[in-house]
N, CA, C and O atoms as a Tinker XYZ file with bonds, in Angstrom:
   452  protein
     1  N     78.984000  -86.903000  -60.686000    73     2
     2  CA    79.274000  -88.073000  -61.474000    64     1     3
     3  C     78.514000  -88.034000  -62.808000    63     2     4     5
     4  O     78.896000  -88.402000  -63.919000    81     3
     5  N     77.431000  -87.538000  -62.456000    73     3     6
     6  CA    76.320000  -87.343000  -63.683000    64     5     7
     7  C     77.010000  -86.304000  -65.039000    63     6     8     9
     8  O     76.688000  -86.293000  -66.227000    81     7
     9  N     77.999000  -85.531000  -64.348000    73     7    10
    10  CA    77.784000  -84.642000  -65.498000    64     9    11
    11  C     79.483000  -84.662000  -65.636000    63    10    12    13
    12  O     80.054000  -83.683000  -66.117000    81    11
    13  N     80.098000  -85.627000  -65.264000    73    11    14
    14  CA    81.274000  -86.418000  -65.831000    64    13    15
    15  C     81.049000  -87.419000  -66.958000    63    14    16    17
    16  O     81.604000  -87.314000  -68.052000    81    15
    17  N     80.380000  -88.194000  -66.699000    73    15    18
    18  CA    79.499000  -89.179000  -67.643000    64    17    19
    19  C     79.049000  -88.431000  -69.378000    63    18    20    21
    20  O     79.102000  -88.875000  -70.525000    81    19
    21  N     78.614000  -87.104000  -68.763000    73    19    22
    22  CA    77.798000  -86.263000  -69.890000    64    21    23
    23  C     78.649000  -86.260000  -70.731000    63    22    24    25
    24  O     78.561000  -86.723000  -71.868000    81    23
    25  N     80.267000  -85.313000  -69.837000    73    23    26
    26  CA    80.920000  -84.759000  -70.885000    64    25    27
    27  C     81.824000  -85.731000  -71.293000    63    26    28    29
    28  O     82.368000  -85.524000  -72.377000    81    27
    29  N     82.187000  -86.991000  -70.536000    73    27    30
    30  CA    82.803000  -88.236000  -71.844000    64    29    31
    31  C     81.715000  -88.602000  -72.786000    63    30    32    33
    32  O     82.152000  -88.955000  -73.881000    81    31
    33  N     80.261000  -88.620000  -72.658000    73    31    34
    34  CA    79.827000  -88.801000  -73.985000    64    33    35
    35  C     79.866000  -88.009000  -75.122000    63    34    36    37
    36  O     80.380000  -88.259000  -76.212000    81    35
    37  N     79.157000  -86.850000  -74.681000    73    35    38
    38  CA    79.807000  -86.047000  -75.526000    64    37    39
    39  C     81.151000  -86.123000  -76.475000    63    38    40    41
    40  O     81.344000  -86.364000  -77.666000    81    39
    41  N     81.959000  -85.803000  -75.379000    73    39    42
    42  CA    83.632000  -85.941000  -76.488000    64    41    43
    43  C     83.558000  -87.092000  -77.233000    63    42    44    45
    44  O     83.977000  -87.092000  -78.390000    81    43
    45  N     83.021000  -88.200000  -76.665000    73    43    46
    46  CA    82.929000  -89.503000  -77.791000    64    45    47
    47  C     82.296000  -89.331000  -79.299000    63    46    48    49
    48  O     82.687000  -89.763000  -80.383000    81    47
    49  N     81.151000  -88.518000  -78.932000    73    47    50
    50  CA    80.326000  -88.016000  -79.744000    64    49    51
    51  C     81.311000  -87.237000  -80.986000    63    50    52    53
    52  O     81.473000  -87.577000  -82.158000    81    51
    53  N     81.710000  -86.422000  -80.455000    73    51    54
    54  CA    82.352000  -85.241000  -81.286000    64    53    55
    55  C     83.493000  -85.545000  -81.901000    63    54    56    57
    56  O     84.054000  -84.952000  -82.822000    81    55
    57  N     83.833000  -86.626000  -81.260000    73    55    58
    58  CA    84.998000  -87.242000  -81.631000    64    57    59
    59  C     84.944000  -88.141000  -82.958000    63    58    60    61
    60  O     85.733000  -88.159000  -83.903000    81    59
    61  N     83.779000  -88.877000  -82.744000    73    59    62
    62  CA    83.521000  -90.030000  -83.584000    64    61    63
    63  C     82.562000  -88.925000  -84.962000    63    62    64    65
    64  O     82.266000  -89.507000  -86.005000    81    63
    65  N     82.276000  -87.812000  -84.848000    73    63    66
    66  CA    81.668000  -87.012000  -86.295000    64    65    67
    67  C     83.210000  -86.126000  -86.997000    63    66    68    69
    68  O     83.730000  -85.917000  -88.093000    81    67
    69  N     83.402000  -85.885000  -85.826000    73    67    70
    70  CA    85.331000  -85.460000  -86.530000    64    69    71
    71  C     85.580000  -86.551000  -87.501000    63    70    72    73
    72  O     85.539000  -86.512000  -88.731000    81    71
    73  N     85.831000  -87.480000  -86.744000    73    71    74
    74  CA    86.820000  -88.868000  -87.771000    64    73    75
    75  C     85.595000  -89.398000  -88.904000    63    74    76    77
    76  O     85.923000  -90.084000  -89.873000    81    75
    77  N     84.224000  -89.015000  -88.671000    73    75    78
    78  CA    83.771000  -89.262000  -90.101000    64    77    79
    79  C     84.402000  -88.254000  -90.821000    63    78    80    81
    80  O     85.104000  -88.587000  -91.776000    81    79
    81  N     84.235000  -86.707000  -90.441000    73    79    82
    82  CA    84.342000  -86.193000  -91.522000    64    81    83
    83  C     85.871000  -86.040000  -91.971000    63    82    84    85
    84  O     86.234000  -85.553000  -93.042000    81    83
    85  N     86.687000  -86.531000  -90.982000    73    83    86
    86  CA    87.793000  -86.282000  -92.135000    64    85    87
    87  C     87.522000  -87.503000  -93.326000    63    86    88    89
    88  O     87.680000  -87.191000  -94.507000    81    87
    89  N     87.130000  -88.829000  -92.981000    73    87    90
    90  CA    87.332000  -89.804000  -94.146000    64    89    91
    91  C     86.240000  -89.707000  -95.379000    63    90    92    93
    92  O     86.287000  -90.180000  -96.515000    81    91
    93  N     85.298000  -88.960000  -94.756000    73    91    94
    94  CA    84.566000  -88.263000  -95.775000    64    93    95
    95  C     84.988000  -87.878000  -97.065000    63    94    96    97
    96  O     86.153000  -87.489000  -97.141000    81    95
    97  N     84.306000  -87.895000  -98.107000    73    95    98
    98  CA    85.141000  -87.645000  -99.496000    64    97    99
    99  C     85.113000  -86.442000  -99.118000    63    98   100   101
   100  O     84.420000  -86.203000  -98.129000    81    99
   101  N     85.799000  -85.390000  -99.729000    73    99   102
   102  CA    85.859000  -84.053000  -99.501000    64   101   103
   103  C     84.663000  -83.471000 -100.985000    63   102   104   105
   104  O     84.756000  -83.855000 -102.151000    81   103
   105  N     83.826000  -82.669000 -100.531000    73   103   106
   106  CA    83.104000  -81.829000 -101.837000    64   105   107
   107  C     83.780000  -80.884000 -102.530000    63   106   108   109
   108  O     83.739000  -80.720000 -103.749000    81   107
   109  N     84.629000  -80.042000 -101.451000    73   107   110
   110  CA    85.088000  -78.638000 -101.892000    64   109   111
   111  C     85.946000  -78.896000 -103.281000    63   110   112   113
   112  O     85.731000  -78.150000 -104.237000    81   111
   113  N     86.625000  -79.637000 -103.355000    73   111   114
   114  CA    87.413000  -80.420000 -104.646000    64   113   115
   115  C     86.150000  -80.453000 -105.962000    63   114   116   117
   116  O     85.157000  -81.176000 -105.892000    81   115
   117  N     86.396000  -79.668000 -106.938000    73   115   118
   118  CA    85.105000  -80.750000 -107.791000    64   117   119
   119  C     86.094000  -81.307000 -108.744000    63   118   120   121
   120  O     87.076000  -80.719000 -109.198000    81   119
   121  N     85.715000  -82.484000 -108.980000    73   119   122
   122  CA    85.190000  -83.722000 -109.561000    64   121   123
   123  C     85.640000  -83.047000 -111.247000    63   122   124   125
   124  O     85.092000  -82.051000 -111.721000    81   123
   125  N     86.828000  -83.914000 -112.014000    73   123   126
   126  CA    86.892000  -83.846000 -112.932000    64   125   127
   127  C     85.751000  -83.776000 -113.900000    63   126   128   129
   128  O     84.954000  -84.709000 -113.811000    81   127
   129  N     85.429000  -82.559000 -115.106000    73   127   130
   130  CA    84.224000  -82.907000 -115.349000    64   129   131
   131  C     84.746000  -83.947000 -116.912000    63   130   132   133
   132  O     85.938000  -84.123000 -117.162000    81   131
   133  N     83.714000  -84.479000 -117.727000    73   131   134
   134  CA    84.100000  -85.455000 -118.305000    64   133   135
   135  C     84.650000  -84.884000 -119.496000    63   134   136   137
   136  O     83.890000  -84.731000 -120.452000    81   135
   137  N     86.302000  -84.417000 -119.629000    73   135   138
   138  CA    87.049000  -83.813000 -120.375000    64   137   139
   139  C     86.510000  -84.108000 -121.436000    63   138   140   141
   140  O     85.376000  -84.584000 -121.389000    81   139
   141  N     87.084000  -83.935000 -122.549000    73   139   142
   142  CA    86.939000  -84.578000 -124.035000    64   141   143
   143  C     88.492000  -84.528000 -124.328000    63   142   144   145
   144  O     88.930000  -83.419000 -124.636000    81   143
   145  N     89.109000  -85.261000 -124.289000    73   143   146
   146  CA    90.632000  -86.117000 -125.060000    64   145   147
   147  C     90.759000  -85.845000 -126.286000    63   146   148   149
   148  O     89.870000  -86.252000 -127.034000    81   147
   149  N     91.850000  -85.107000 -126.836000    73   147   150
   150  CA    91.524000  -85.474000 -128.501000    64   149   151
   151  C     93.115000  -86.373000 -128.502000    63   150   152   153
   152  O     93.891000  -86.372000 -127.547000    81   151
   153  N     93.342000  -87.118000 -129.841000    73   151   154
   154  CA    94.401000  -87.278000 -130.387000    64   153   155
   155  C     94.135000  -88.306000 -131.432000    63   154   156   157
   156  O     93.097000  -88.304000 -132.094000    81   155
   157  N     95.130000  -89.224000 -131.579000    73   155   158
   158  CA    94.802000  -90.380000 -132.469000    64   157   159
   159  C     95.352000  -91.652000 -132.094000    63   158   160   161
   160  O     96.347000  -91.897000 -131.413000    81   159
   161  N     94.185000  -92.748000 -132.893000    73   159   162
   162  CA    94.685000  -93.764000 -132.208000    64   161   163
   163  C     95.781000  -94.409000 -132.765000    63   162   164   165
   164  O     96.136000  -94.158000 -133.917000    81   163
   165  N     96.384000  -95.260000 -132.022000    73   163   166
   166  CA    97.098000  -96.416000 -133.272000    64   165   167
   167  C     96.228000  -96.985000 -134.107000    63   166   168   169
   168  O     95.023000  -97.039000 -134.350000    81   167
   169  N     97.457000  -97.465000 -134.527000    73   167   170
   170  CA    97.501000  -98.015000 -136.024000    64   169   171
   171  C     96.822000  -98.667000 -135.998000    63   170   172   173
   172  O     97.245000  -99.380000 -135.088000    81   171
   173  N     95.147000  -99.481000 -136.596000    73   171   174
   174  CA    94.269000 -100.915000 -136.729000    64   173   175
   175  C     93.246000 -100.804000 -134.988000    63   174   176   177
   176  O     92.688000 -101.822000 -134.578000    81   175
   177  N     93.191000  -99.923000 -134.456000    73   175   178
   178  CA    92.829000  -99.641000 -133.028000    64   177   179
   179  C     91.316000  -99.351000 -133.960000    63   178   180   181
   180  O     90.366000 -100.092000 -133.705000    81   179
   181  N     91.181000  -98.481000 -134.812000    73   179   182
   182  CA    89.837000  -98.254000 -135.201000    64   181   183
   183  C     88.979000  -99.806000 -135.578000    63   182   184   185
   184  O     87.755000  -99.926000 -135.611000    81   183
   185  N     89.890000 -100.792000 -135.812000    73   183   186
   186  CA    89.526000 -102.297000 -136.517000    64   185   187
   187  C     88.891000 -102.697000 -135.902000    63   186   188   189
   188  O     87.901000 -103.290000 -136.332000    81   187
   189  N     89.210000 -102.538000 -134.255000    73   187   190
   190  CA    88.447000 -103.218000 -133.033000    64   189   191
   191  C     87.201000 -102.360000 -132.388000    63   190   192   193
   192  O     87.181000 -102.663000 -131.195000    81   191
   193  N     86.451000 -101.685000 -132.591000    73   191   194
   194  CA    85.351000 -101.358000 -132.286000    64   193   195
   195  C     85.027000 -100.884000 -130.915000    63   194   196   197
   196  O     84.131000 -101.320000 -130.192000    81   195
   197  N     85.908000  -99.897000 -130.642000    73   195   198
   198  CA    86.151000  -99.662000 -129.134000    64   197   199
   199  C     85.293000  -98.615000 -128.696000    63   198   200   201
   200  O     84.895000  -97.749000 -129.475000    81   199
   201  N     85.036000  -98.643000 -127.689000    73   199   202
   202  CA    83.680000  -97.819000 -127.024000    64   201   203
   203  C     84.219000  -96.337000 -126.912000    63   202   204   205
   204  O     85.402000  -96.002000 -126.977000    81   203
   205  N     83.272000  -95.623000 -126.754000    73   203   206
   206  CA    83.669000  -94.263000 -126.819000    64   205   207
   207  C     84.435000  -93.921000 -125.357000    63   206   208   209
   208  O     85.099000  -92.910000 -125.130000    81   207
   209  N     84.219000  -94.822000 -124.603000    73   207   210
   210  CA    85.165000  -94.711000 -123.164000    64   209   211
   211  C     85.995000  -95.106000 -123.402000    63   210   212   213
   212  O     86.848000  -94.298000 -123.034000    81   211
   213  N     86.721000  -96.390000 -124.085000    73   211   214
   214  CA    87.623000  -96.634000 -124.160000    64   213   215
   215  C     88.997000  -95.602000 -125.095000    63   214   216   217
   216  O     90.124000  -95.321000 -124.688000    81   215
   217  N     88.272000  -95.209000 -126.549000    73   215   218
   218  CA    88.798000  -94.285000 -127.172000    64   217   219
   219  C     89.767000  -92.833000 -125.967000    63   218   220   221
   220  O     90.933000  -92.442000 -125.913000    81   219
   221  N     88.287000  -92.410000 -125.093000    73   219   222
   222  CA    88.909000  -90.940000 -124.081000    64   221   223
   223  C     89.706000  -92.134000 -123.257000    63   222   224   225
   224  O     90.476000  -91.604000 -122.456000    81   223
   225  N     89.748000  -93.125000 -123.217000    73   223   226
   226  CA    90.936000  -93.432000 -122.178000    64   225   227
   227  C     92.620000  -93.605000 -122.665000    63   226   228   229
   228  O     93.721000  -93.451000 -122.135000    81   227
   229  N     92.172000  -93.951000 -123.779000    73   227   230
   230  CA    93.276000  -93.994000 -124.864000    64   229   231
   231  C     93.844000  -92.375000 -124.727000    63   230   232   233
   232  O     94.834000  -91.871000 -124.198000    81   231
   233  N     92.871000  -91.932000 -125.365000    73   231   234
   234  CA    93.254000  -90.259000 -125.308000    64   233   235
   235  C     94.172000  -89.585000 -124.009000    63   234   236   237
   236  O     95.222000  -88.944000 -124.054000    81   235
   237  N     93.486000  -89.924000 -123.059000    73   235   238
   238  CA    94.117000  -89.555000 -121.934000    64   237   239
   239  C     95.133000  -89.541000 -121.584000    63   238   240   241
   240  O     95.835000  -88.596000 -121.224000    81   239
   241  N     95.383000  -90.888000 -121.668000    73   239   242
   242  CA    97.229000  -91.918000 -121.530000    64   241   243
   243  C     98.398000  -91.249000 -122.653000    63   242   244   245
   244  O     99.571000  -90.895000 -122.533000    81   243
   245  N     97.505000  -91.277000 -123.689000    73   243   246
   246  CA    98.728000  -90.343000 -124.649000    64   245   247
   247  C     99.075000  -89.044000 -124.107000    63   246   248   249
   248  O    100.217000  -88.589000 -124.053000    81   247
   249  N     97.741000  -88.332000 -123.607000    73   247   250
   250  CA    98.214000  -87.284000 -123.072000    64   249   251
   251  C     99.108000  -86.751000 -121.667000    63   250   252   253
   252  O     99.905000  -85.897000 -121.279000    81   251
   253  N     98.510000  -87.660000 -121.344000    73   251   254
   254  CA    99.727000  -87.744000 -119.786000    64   253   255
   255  C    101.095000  -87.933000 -120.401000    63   254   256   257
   256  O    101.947000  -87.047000 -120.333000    81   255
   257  N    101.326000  -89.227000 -121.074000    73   255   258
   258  CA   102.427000  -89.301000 -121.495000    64   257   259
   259  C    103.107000  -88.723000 -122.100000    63   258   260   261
   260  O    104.328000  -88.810000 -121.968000    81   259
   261  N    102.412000  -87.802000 -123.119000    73   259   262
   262  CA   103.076000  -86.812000 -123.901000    64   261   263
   263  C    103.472000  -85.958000 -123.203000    63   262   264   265
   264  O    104.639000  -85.690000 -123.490000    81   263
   265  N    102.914000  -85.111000 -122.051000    73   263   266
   266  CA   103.420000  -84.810000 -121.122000    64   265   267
   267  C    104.768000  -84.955000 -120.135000    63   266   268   269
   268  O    105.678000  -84.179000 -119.846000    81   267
   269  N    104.463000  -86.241000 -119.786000    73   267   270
   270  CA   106.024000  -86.694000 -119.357000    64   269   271
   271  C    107.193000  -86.783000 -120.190000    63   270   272   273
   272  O    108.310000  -86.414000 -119.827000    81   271
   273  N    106.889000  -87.331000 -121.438000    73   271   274
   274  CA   107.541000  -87.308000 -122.888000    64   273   275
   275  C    108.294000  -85.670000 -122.752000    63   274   276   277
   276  O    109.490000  -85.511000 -122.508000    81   275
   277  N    107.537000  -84.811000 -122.917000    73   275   278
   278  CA   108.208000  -83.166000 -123.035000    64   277   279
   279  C    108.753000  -82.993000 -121.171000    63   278   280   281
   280  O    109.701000  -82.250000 -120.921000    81   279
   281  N    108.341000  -83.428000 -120.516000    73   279   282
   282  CA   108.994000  -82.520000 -119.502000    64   281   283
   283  C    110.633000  -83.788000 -119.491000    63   282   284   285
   284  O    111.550000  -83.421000 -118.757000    81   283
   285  N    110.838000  -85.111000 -120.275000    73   283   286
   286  CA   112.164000  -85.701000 -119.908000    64   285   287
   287  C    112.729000  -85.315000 -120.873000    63   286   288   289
   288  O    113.947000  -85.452000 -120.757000    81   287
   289  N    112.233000  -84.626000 -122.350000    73   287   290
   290  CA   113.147000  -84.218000 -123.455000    64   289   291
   291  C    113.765000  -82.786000 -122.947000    63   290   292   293
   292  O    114.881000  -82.398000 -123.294000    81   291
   293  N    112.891000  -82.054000 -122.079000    73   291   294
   294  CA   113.245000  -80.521000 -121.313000    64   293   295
   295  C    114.875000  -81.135000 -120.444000    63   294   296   297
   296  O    115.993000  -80.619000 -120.461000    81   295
   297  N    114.493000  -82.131000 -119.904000    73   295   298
   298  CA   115.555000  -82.552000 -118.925000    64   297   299
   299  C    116.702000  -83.159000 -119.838000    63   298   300   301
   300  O    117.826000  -83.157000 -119.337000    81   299
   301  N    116.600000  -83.530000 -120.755000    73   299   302
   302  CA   117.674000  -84.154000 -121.847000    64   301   303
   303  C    118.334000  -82.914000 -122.237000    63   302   304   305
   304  O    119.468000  -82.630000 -121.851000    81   303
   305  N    117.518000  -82.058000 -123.120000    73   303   306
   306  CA   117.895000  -80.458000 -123.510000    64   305   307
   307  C    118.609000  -79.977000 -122.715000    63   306   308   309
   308  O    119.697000  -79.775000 -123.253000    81   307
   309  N    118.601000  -79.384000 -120.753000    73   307   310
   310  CA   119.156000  -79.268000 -120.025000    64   309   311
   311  C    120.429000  -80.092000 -119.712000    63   310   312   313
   312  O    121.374000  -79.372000 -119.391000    81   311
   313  N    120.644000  -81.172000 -119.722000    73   311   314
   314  CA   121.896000  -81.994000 -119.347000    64   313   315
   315  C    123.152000  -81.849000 -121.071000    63   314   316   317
   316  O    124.361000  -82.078000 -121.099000    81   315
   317  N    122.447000  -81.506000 -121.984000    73   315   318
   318  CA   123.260000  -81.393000 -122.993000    64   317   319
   319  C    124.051000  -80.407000 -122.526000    63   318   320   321
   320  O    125.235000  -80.542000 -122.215000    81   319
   321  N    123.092000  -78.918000 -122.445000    73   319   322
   322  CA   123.914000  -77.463000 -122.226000    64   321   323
   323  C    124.415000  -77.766000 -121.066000    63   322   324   325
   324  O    125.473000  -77.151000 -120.929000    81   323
   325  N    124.176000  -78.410000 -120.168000    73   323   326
   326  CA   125.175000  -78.750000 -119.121000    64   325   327
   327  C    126.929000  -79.106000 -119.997000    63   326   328   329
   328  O    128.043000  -78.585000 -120.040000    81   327
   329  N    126.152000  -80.416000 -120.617000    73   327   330
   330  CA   127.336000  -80.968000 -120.880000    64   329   331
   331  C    128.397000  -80.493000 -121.374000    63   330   332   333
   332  O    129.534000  -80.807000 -121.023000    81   331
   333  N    128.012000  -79.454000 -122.488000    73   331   334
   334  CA   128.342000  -78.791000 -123.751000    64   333   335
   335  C    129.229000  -77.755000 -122.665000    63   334   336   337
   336  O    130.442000  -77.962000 -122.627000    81   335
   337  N    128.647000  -76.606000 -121.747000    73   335   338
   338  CA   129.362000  -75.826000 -120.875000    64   337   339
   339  C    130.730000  -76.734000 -120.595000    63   338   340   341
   340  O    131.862000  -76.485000 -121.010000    81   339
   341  N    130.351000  -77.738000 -119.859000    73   339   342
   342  CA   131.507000  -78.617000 -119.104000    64   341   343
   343  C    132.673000  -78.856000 -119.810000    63   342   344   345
   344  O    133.754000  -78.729000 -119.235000    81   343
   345  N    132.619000  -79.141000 -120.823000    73   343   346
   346  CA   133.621000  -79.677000 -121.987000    64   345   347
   347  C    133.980000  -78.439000 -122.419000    63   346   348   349
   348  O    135.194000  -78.482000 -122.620000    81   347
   349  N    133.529000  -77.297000 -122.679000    73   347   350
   350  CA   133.818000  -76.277000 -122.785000    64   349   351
   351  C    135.082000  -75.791000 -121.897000    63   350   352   353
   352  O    136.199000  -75.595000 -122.375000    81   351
   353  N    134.762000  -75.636000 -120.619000    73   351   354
   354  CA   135.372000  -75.403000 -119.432000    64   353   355
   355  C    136.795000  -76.229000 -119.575000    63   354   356   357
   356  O    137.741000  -75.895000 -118.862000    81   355
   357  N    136.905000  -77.175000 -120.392000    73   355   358
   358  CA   138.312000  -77.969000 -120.252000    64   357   359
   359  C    139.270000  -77.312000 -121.406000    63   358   360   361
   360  O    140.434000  -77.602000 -121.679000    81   359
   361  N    138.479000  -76.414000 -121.947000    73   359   362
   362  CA   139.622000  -75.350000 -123.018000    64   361   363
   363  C    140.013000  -73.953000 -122.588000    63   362   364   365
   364  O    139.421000  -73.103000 -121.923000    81   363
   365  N    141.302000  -73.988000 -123.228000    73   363   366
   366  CA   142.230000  -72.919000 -122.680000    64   365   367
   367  C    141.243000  -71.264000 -123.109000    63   366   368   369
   368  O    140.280000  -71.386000 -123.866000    81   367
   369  N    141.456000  -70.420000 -122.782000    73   367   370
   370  CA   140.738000  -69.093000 -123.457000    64   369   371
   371  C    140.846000  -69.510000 -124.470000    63   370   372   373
   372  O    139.821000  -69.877000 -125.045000    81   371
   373  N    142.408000  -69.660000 -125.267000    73   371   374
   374  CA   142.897000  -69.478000 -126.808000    64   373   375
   375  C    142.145000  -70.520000 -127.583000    63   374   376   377
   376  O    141.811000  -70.338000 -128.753000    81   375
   377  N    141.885000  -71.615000 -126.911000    73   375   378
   378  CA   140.767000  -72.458000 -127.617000    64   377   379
   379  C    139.561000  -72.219000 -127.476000    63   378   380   381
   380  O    138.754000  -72.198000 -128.406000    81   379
   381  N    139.413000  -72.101000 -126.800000    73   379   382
   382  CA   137.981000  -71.334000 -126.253000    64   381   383
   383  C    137.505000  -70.255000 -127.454000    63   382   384   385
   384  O    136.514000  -70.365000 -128.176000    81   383
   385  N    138.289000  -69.413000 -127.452000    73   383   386
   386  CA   137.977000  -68.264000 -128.906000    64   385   387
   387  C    138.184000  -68.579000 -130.010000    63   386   388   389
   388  O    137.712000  -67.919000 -130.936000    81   387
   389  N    139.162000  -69.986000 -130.280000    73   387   390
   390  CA   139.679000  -70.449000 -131.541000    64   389   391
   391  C    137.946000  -71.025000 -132.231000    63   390   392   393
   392  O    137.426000  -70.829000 -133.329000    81   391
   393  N    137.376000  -71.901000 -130.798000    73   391   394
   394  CA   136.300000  -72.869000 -131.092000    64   393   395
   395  C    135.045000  -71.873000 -131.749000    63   394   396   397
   396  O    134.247000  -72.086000 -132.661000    81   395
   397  N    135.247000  -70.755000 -130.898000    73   395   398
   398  CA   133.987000  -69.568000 -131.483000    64   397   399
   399  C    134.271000  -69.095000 -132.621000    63   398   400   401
   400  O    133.383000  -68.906000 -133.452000    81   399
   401  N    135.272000  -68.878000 -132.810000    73   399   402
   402  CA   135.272000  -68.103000 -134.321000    64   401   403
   403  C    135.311000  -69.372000 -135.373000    63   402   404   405
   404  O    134.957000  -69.121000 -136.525000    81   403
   405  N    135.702000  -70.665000 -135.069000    73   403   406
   406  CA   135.154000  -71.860000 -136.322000    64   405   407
   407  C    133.759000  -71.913000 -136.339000    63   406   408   409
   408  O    133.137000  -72.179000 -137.368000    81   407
   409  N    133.118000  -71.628000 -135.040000    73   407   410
   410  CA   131.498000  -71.883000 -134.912000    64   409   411
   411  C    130.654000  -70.581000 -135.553000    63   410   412   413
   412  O    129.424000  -70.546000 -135.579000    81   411
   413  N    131.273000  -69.824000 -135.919000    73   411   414
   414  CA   130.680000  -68.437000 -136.574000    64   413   415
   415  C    130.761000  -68.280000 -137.746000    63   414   416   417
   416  O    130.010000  -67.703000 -138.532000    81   415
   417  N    132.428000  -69.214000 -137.995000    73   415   418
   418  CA   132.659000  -68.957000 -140.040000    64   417   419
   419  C    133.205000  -68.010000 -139.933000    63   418   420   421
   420  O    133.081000  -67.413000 -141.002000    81   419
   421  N    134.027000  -67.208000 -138.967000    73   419   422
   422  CA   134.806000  -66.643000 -139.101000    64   421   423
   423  C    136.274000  -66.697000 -139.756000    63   422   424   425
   424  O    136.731000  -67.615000 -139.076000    81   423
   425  N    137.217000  -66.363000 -140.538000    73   423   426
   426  CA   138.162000  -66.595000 -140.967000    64   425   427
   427  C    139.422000  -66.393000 -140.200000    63   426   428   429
   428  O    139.268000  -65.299000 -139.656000    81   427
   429  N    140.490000  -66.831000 -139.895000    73   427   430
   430  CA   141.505000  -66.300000 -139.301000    64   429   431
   431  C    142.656000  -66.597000 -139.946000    63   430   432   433
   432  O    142.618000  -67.498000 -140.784000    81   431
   433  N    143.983000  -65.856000 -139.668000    73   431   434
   434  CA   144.763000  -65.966000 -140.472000    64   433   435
   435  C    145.352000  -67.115000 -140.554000    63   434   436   437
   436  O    146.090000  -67.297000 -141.522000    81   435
   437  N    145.191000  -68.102000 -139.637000    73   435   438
   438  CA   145.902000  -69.210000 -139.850000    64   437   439
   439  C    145.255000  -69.978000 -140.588000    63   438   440   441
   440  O    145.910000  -70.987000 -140.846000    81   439
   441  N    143.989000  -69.955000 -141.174000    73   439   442
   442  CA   143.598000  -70.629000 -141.850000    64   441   443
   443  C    142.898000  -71.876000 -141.477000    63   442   444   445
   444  O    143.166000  -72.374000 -140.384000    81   443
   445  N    141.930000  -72.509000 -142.346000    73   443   446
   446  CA   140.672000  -73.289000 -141.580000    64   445   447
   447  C    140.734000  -75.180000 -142.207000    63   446   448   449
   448  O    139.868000  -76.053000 -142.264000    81   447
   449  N    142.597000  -75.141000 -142.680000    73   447   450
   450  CA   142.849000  -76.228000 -143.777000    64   449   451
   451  C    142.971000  -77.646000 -142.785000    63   450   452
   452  O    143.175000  -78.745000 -143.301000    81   451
């Protein structure tokens, strides 16, 4: 009985340093170090006297955003040449080659009047 007792304490034991350490912050991760942000502020932002934390937070936000900014203009860029293919696709060859040789400045005999 004695050494039934042991080994449920135990497991309680081991159990309850497990579930600290998972909620434990993790170390192995390090810790953003304190970047330096560049960019600029708005317009009259210098008027208000903003702390040098506030400035890198400013910084930051532009930069994330600028970020998202280029990866939805990438996705705009992409849905054009989509588009552009598609509409394409609704012309015959003969238009199809008619449209390339106006897009080159090419001349043809029928003329460009």
């Amino acid at each position: 009985m004695f050494r039934l007792l042991s080994l449920a304490l135990i497991f309680v034991i081991v159990s309850v340093v497990l579930a600290q350490e998972k909620d434990a912050p993790k170390k192995d991760k390090p810790t953003e170090p304190d970047k330096k942000y560049k960019g600029f502020l708005p317009a009259n932002f210098k008027k208000l006297g903003l702390t040098d934390a506030q400035v890198q937070a400013i910084y930051k936000l532009q930069t994330e955003y600028r970020e998202k900014i280029d990866n939805l203009k990438k996705q705009i860029d992409s849905l054009k040449a989509a588009e552009k293919a598609a509409i394409e696709k609704v012309l015959t060859e003969v238009q199809l080659k008619r449209l390339k040789e106006i897009r080159s400045g090419e001349k043809t005999d029928k003329g460009d009047k």
